[in-house]
Biopython code that builds the backbone (N, CA, C, O; Angstrom):
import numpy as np
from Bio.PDB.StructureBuilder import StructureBuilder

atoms = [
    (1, "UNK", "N", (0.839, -1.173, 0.000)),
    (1, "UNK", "CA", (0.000, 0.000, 0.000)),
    (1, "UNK", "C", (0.884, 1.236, 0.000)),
    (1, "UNK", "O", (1.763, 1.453, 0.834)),
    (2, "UNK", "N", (0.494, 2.192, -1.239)),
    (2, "UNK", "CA", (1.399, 3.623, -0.768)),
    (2, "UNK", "C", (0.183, 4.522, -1.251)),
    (2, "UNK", "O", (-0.857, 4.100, -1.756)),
    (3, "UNK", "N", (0.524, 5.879, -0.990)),
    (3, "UNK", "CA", (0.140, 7.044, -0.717)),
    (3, "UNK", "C", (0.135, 7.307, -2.136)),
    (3, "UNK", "O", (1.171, 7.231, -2.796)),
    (4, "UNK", "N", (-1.299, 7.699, -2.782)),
    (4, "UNK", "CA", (-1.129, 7.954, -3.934)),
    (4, "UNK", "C", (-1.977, 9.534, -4.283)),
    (4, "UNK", "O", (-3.018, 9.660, -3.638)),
    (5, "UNK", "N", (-1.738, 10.331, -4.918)),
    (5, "UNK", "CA", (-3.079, 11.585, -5.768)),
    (5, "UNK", "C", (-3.408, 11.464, -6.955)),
    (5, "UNK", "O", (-2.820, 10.628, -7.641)),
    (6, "UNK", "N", (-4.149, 12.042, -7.354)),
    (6, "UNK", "CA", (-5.253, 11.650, -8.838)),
    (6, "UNK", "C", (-5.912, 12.825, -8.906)),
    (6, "UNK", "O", (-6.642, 13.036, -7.937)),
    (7, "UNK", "N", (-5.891, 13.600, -9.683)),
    (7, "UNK", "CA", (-6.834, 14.390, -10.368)),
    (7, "UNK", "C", (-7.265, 14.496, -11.525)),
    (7, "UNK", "O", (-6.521, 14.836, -12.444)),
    (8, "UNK", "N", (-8.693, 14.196, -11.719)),
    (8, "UNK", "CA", (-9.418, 14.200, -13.001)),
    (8, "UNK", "C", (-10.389, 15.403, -13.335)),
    (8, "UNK", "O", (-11.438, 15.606, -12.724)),
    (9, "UNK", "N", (-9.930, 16.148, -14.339)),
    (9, "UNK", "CA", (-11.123, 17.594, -15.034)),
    (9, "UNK", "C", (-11.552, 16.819, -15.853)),
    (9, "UNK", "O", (-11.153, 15.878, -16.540)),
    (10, "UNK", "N", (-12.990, 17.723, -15.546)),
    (10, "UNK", "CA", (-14.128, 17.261, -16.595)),
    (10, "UNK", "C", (-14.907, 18.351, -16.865)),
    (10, "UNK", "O", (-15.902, 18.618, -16.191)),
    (11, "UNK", "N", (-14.411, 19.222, -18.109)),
    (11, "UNK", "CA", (-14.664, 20.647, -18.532)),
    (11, "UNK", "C", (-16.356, 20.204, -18.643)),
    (11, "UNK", "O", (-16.980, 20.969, -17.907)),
    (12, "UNK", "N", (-16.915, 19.610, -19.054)),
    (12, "UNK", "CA", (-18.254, 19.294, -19.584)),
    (12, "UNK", "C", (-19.367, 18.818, -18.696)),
    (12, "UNK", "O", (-20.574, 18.887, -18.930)),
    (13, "UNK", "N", (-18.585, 18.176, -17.319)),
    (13, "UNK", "CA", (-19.569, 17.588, -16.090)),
    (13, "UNK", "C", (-20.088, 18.597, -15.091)),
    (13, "UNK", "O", (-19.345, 19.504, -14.716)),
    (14, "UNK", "N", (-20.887, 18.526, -14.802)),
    (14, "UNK", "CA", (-21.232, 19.615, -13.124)),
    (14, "UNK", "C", (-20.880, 18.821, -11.997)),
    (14, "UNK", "O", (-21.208, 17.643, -12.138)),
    (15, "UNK", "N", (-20.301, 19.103, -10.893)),
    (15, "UNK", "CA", (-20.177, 18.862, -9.772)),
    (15, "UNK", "C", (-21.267, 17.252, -9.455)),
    (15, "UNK", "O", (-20.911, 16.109, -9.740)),
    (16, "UNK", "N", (-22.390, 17.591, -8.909)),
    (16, "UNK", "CA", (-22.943, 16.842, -8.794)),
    (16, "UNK", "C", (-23.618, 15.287, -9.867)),
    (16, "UNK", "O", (-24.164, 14.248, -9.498)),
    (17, "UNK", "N", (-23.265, 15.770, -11.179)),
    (17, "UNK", "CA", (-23.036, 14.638, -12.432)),
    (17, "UNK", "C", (-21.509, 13.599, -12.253)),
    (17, "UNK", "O", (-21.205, 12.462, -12.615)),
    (18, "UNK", "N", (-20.879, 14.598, -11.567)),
    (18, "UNK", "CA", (-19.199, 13.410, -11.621)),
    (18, "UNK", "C", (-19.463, 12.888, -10.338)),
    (18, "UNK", "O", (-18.952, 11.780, -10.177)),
    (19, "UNK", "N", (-20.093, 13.321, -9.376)),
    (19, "UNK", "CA", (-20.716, 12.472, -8.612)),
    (19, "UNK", "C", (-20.925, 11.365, -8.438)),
    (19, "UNK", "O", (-20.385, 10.384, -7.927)),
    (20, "UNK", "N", (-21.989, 11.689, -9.045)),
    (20, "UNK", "CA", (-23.274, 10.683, -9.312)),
    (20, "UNK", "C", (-22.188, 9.354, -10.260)),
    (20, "UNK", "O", (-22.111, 8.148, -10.024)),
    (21, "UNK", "N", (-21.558, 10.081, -11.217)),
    (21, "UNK", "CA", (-20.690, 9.122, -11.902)),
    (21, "UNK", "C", (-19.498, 8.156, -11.168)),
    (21, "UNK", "O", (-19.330, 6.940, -11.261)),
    (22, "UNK", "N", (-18.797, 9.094, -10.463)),
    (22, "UNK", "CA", (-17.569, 8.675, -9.569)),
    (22, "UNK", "C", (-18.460, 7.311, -8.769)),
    (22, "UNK", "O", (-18.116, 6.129, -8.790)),
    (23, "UNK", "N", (-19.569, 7.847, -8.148)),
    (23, "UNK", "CA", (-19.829, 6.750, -7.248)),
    (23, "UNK", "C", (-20.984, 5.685, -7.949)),
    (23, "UNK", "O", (-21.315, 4.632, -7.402)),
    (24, "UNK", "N", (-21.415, 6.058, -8.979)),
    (24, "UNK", "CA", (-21.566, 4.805, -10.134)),
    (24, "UNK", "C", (-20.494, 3.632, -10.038)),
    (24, "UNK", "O", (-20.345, 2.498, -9.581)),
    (25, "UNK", "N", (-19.920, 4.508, -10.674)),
    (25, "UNK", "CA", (-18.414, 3.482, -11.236)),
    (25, "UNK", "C", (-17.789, 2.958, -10.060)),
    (25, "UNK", "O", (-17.672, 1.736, -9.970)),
    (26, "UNK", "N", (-17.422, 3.609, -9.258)),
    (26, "UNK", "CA", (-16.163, 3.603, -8.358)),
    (26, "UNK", "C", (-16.481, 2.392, -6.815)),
    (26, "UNK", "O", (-15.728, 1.536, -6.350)),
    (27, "UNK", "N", (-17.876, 2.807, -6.380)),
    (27, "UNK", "CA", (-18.148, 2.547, -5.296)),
    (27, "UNK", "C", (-18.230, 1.033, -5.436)),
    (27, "UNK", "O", (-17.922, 0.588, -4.330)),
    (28, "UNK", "N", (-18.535, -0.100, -6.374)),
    (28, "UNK", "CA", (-17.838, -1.261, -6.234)),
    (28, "UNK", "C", (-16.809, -1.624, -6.364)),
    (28, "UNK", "O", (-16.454, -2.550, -5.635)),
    (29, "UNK", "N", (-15.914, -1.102, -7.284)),
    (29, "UNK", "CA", (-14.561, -1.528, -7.838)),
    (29, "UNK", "C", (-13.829, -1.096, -6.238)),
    (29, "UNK", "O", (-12.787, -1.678, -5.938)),
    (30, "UNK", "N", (-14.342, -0.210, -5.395)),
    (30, "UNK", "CA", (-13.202, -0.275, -4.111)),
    (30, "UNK", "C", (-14.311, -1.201, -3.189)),
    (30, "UNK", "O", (-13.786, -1.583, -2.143)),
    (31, "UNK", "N", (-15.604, -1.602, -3.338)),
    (31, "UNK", "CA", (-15.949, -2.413, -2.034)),
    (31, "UNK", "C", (-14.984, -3.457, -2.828)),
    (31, "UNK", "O", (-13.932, -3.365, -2.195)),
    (32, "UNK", "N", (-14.806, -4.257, -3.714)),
    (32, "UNK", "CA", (-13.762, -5.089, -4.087)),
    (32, "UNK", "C", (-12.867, -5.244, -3.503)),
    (32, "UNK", "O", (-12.555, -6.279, -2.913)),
    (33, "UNK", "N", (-12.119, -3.972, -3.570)),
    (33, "UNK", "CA", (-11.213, -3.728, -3.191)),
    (33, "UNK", "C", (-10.941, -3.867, -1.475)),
    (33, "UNK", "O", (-9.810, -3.922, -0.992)),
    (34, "UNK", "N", (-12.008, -3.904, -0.800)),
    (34, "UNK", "CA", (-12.211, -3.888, 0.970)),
    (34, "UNK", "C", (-12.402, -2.869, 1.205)),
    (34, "UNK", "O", (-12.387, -2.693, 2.423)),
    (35, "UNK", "N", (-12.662, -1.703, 0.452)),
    (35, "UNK", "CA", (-12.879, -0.204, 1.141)),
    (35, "UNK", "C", (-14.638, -0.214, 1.510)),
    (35, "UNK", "O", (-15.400, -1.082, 1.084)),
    (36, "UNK", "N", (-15.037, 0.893, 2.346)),
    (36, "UNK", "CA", (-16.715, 1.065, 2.438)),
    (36, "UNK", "C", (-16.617, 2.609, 2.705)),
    (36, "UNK", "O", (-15.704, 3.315, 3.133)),
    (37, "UNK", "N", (-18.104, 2.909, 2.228)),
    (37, "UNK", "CA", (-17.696, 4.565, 2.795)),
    (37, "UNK", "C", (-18.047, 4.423, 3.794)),
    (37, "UNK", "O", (-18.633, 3.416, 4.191)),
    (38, "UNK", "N", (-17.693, 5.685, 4.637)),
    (38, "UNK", "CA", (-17.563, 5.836, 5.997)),
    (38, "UNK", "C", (-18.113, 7.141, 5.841)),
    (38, "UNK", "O", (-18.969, 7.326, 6.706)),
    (39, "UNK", "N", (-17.981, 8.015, 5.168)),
    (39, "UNK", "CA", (-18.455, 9.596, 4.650)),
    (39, "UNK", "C", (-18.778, 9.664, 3.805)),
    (39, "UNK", "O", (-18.579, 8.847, 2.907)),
    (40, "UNK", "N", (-19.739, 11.183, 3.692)),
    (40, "UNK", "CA", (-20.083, 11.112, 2.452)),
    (40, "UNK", "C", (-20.702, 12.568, 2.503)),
    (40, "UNK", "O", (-21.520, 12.538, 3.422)),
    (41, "UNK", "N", (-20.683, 13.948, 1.879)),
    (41, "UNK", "CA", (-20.977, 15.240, 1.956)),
    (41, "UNK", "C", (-20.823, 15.287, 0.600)),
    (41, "UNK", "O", (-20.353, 14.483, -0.205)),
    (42, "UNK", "N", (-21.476, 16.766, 0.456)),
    (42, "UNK", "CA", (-21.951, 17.533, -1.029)),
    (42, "UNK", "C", (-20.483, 17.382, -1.597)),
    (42, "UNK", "O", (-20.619, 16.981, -2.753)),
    (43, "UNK", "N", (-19.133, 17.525, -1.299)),
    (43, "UNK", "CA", (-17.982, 17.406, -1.876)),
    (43, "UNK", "C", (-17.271, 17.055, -1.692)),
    (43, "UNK", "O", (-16.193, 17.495, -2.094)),
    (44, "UNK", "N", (-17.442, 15.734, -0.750)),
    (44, "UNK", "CA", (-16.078, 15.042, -0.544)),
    (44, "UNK", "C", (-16.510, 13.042, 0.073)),
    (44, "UNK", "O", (-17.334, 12.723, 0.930)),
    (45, "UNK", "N", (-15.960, 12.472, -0.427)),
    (45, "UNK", "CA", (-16.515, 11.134, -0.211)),
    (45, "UNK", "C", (-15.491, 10.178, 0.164)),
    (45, "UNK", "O", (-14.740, 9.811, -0.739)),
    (46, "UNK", "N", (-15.236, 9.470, 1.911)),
    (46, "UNK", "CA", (-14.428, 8.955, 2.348)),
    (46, "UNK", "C", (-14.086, 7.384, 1.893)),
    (46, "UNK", "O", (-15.146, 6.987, 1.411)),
    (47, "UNK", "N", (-13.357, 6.577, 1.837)),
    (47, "UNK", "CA", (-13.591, 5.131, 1.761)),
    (47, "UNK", "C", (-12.529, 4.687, 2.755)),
    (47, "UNK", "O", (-11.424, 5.198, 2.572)),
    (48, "UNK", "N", (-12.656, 3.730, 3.898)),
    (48, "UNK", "CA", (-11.954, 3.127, 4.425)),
    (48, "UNK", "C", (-11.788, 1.832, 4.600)),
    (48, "UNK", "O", (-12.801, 1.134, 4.644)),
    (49, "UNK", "N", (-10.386, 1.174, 4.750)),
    (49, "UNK", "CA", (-10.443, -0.180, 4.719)),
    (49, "UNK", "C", (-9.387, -0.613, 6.087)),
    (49, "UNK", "O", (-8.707, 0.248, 6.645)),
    (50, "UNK", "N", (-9.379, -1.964, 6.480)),
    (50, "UNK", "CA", (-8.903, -2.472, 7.194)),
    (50, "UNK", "C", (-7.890, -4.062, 6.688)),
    (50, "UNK", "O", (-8.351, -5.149, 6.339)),
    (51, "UNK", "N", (-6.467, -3.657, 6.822)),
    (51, "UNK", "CA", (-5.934, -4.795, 6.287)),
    (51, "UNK", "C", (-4.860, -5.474, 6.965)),
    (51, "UNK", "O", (-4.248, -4.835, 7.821)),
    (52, "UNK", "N", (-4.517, -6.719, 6.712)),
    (52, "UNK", "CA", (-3.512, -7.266, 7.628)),
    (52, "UNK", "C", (-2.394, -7.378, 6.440)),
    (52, "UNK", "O", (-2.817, -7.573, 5.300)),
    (53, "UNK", "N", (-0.782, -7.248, 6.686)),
    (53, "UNK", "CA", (-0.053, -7.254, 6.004)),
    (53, "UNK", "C", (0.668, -8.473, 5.178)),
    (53, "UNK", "O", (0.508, -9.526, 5.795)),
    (54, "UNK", "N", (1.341, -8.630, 4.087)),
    (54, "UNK", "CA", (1.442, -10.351, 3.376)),
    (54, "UNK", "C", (2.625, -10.510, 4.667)),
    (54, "UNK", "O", (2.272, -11.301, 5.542)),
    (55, "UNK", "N", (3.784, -9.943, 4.843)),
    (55, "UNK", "CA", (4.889, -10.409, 6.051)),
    (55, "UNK", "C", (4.048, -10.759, 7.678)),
    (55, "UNK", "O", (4.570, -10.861, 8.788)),
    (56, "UNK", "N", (3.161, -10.833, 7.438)),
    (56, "UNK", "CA", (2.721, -11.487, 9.103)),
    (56, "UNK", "C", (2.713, -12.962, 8.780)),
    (56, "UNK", "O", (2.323, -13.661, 9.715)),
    (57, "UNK", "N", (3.030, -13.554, 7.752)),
    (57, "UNK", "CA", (2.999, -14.794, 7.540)),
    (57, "UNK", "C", (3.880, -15.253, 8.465)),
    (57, "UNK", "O", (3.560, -15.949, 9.429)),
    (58, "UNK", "N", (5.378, -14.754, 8.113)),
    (58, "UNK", "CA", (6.043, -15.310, 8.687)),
    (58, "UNK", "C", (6.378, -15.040, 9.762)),
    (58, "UNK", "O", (7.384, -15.724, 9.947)),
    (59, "UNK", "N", (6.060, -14.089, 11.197)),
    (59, "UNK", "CA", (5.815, -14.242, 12.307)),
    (59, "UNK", "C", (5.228, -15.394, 13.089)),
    (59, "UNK", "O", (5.659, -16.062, 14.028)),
    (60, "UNK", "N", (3.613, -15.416, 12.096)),
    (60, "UNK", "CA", (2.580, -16.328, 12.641)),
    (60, "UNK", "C", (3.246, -17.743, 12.450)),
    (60, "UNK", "O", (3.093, -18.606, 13.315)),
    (61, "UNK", "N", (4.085, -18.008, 11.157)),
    (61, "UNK", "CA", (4.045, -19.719, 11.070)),
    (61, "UNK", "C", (5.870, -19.659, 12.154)),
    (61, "UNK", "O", (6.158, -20.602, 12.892)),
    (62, "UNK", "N", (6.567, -18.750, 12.040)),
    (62, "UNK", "CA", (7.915, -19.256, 12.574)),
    (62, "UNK", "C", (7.848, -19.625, 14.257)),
    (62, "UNK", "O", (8.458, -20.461, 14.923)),
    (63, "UNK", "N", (6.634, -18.420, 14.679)),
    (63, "UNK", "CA", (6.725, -18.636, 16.300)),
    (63, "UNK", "C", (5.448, -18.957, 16.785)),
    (63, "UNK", "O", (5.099, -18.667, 17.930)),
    (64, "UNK", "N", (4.607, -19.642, 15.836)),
    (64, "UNK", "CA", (3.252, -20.593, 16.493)),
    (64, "UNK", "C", (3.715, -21.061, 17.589)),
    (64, "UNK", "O", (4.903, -21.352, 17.728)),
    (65, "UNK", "N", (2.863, -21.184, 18.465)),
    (65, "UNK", "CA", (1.883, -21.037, 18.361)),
    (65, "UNK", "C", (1.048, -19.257, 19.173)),
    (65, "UNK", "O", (-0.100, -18.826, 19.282)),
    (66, "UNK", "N", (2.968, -18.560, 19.699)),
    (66, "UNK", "CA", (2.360, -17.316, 20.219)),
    (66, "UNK", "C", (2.400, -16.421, 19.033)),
    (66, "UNK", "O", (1.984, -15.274, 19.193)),
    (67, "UNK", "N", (2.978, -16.891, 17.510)),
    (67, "UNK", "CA", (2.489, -16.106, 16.452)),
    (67, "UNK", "C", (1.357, -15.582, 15.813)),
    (67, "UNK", "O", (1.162, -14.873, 14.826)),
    (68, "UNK", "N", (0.512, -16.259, 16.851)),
    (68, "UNK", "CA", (-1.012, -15.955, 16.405)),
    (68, "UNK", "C", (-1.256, -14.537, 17.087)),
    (68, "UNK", "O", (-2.001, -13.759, 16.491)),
    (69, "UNK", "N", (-0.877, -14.276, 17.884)),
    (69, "UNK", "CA", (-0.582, -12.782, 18.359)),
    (69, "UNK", "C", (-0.518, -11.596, 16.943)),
    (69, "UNK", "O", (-1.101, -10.513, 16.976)),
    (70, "UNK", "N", (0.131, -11.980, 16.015)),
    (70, "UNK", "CA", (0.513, -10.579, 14.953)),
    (70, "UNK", "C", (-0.934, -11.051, 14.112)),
    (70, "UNK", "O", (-0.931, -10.499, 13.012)),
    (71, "UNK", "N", (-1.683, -11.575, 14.234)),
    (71, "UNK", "CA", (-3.355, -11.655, 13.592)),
    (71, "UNK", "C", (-3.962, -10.151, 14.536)),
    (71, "UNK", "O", (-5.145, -9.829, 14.431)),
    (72, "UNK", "N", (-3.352, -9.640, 15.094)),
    (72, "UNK", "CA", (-3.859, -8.343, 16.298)),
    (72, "UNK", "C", (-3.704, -7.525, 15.417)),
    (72, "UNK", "O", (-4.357, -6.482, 15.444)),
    (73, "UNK", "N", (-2.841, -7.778, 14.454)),
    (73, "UNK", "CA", (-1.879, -6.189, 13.856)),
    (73, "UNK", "C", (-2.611, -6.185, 12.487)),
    (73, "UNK", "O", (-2.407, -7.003, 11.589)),
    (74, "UNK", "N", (-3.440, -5.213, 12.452)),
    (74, "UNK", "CA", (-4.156, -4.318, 11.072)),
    (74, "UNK", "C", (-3.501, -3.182, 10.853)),
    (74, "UNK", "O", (-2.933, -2.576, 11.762)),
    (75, "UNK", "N", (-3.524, -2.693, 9.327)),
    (75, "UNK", "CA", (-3.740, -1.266, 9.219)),
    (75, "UNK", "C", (-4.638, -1.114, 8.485)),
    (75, "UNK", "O", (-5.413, -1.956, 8.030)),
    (76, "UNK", "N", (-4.556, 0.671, 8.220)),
    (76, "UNK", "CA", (-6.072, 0.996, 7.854)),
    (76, "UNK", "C", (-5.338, 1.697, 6.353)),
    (76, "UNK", "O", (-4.191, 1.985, 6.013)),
    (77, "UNK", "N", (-6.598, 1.769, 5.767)),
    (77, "UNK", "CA", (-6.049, 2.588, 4.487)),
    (77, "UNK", "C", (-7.400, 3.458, 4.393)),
    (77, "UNK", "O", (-8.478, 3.083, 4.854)),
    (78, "UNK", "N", (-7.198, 4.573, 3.784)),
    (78, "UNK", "CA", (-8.313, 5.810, 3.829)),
    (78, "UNK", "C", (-8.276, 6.464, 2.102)),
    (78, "UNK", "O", (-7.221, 6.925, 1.667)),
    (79, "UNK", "N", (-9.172, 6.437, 1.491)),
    (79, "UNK", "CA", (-9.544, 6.904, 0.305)),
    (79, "UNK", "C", (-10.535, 8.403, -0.057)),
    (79, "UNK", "O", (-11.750, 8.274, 0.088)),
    (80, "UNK", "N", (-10.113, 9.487, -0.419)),
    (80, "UNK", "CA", (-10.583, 10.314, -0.071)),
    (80, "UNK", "C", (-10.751, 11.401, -1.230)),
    (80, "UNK", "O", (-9.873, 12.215, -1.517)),
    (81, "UNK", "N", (-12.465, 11.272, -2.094)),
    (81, "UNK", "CA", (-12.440, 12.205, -3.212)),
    (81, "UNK", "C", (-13.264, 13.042, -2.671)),
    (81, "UNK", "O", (-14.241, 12.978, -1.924)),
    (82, "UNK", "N", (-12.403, 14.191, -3.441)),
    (82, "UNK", "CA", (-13.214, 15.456, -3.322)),
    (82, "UNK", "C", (-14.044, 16.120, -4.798)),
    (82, "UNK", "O", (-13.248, 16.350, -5.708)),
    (83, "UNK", "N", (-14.948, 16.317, -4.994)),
    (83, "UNK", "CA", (-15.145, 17.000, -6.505)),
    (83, "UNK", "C", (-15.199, 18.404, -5.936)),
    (83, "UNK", "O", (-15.697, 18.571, -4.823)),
    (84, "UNK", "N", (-14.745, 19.363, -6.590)),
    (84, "UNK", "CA", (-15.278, 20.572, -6.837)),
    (84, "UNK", "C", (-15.281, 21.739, -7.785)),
    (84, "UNK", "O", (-14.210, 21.853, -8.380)),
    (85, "UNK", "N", (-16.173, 22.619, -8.083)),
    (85, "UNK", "CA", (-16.311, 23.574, -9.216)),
    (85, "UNK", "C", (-14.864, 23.727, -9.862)),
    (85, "UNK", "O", (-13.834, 23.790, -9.190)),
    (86, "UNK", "N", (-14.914, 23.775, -11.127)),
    (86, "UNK", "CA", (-13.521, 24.204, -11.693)),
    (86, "UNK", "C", (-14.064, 25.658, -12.113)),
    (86, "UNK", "O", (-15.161, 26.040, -12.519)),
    (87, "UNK", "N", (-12.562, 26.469, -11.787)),
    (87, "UNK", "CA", (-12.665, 27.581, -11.822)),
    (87, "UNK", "C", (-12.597, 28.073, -13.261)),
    (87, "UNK", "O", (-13.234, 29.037, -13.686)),
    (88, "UNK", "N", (-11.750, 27.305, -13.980)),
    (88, "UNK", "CA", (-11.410, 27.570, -15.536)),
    (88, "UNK", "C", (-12.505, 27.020, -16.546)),
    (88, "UNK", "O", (-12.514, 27.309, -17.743)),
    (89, "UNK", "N", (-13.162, 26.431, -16.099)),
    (89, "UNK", "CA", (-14.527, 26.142, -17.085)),
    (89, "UNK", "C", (-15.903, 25.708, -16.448)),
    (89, "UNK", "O", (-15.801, 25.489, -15.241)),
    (90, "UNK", "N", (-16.889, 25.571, -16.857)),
    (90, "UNK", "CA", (-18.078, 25.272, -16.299)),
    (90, "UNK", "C", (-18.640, 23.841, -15.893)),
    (90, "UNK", "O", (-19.806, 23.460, -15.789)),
    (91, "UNK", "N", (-16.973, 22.911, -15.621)),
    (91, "UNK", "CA", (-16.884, 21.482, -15.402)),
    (91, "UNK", "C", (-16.945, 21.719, -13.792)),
    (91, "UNK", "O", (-17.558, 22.535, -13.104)),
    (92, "UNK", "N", (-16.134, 20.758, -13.514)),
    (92, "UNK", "CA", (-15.660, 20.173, -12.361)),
    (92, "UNK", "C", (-14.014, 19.271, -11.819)),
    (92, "UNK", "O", (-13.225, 18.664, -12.542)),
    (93, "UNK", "N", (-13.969, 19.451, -10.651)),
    (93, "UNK", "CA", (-12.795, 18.441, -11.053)),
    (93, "UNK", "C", (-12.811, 17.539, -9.696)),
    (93, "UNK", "O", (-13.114, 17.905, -8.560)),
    (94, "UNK", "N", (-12.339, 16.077, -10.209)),
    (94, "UNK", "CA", (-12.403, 15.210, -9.248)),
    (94, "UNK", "C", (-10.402, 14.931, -8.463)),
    (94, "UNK", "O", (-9.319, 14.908, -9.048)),
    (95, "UNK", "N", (-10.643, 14.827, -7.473)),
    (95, "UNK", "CA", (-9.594, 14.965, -7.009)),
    (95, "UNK", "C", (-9.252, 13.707, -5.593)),
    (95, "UNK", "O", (-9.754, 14.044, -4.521)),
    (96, "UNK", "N", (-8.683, 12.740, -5.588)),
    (96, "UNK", "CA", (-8.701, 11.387, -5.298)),
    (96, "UNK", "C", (-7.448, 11.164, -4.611)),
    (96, "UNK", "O", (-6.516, 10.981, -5.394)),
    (97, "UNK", "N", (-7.098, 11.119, -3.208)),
    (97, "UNK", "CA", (-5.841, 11.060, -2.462)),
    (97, "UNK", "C", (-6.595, 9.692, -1.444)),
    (97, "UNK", "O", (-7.722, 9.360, -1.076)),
    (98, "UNK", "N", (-4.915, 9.121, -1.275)),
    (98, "UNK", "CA", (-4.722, 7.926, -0.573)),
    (98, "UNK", "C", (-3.760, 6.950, -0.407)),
    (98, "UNK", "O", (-2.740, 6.983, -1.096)),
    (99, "UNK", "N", (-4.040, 5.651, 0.829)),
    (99, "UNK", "CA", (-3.243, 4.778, 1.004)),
    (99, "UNK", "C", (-4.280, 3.703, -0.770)),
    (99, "UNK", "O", (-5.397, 3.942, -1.230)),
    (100, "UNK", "N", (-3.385, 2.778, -1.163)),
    (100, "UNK", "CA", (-3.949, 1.818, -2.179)),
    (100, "UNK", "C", (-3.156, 0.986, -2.767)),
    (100, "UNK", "O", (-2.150, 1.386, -3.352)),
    (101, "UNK", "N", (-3.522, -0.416, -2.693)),
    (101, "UNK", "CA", (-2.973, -1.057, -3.627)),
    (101, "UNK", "C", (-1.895, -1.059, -4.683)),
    (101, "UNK", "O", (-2.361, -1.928, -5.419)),
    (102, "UNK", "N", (-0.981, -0.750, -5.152)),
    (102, "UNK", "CA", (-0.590, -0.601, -6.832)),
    (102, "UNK", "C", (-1.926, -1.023, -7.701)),
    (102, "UNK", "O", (-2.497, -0.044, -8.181)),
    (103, "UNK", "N", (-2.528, -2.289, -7.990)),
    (103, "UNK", "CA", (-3.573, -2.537, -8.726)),
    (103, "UNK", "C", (-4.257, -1.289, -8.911)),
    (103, "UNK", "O", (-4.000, -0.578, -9.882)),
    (104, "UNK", "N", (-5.322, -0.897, -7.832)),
    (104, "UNK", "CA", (-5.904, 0.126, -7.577)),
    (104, "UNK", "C", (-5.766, 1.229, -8.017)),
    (104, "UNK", "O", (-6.569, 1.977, -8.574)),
    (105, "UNK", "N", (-3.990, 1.419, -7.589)),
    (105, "UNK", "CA", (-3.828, 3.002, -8.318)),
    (105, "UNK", "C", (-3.292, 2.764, -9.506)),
    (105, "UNK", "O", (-2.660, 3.786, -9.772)),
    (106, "UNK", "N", (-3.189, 2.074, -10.297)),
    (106, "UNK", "CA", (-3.091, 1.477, -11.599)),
    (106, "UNK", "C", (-4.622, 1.777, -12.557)),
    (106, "UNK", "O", (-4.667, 2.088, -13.747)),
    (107, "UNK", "N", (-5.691, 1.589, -11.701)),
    (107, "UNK", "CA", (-7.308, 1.636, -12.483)),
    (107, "UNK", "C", (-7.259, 2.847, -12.248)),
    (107, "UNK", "O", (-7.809, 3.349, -13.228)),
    (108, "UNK", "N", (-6.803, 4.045, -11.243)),
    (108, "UNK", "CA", (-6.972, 5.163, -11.235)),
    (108, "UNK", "C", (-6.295, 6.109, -12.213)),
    (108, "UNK", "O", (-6.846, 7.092, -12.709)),
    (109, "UNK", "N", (-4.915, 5.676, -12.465)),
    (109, "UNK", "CA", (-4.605, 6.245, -13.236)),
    (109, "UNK", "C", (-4.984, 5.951, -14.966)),
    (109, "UNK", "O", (-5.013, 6.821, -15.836)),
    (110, "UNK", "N", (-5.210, 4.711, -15.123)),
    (110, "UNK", "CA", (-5.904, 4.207, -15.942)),
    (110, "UNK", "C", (-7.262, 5.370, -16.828)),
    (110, "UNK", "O", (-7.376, 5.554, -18.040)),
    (111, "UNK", "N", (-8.062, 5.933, -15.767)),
    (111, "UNK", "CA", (-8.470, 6.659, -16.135)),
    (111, "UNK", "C", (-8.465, 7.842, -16.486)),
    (111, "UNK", "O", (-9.379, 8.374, -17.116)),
    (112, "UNK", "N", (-7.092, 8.570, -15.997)),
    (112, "UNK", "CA", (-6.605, 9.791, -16.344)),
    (112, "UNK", "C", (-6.397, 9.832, -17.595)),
    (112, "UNK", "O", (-6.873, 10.747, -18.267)),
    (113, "UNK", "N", (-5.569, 8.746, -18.201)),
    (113, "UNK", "CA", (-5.431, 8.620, -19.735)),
    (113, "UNK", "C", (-6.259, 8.441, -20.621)),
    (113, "UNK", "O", (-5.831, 8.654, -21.755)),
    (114, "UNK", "N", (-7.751, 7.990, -20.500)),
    (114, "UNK", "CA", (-8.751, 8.029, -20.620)),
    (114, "UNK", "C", (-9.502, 9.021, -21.522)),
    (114, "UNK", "O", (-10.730, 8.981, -21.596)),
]
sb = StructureBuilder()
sb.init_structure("model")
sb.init_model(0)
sb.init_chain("A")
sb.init_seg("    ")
for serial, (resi, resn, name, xyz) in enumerate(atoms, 1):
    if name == "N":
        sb.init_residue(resn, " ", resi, " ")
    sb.init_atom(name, np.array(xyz, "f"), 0.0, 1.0, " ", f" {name:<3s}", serial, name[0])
structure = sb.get_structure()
């Protein structure tokens, strides 16, 4: 998981249309992903997830049976778009910061090129 940003203009969308779109599209491809929203306001929409790391493997199998102890250890990852008015045209712009996957921020950027 690393720290990624994303910004997408959309000279032609209103605020509330990339919305409606963002969380069309988006809001399964991250429950997939393990995220859920947690927030949600006129311009900004949270997603959070809870994950255990691939290296706890080998804690858990080398010092079983008190390796079951690092099954305690989560982190969290936080997904966080904002849309708002673009000042330079009568669009909008979506704007997408976070912890994620590579995969993930791979489909995100995916769409920038788009």
């Amino acid at each position: 998981m690393k720290y990624f940003d994303f910004e997408h203009e959309s000279p032609t969308k209103s605020p509330d249309a990339l919305r409606r779109e963002f969380l069309a599209n988006w809001t399964n491809n991250l429950a997939d992903w393990g995220y859920s929203i947690t927030s949600q306001s006129e311009d900004a929409i949270t997603f959070h997830r809870k994950y255990r790391s691939w290296w706890l493997a080998v804690p858990i199998i080398l010092l079983f049976p008190i390796g079951l102890l690092a099954l305690l250890i989560t982190s969290e990852a936080t997904i966080t778009a904002i849309i708002e008015p673009d000042d330079d045209s009568d669009g909008s712009v979506l704007m997408v910061n976070g912890r994620a996957p590579r995969r993930l921020r791979k489909e995100f950027a995916r769409l920038k090129t788009a």
